[in-house]
C-alpha positions as CSV (number, residue, x, y, z in Angstrom):
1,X,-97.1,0.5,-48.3
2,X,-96.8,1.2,-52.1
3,X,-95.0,4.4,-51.5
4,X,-92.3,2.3,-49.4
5,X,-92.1,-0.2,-52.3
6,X,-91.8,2.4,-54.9
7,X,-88.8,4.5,-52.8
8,X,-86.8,1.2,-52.2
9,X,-87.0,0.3,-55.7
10,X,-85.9,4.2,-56.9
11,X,-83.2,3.4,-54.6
12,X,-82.1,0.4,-55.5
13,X,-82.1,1.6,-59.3
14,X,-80.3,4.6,-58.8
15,X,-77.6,3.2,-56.5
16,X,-76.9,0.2,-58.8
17,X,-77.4,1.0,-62.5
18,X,-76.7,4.6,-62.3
19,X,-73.9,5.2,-59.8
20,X,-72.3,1.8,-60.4
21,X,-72.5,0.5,-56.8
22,X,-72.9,-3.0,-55.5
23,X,-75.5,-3.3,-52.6
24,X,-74.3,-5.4,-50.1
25,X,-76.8,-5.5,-47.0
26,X,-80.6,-4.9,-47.4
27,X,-82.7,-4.6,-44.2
28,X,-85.7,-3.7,-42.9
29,X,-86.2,-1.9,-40.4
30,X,-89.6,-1.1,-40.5
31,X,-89.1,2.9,-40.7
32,X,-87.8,2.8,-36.6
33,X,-84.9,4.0,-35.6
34,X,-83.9,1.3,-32.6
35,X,-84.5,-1.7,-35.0
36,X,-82.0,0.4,-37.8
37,X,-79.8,0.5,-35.1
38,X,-80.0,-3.5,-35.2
39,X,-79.6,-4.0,-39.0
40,X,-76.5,-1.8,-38.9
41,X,-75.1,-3.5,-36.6
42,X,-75.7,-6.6,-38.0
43,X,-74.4,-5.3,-41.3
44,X,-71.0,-4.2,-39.9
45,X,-70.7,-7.4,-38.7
46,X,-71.5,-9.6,-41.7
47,X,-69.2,-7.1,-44.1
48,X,-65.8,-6.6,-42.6
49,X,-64.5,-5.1,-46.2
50,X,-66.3,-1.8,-45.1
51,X,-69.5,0.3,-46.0
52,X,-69.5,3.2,-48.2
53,X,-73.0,3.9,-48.2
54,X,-75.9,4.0,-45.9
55,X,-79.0,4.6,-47.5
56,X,-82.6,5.3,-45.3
57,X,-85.8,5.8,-46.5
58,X,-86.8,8.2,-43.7
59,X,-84.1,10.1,-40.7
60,X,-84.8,7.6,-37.8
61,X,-83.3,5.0,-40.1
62,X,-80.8,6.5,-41.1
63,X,-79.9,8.3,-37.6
64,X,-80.2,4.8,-36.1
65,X,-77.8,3.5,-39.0
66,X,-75.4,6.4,-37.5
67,X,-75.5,5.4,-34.2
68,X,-74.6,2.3,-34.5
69,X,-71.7,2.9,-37.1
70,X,-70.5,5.6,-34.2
71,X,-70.7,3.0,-31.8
């Protein structure tokens, strides 16, 4: 659990202090790819303006995150 903790804040500090982004959705998905399918979708829902960035902590997330956005 600590190595999860310590990825998401790397992430989070690289992303916003160092590449001046603005996060605008953070979900858990609980390292699965169906329930990453659900947050994206959920995201794209809640932010019409567009996504520019997907970030996953491990490749079912972020092919879940894909999926959906494809669908």
């Amino acid at each position: 659990m600590e190595g999860a903790i310590n990825r998401h804040a790397g992430a989070v500090s690289v992303l916003t202090n160092h590449l001046q982004n603005k996060i605008i959705h953070d979900a858990t998905a609980k390292w699965f790819q169906p329930l990453a399918m659900d947050r994206m979708t959920e995201a794209l829902k809640a932010n019409t303006t567009g996504i520019d960035v997907v970030y996953g902590h491990n490749d079912p997330m972020a092919d879940g995150a894909y999926l959906a956005a494809k669908e």
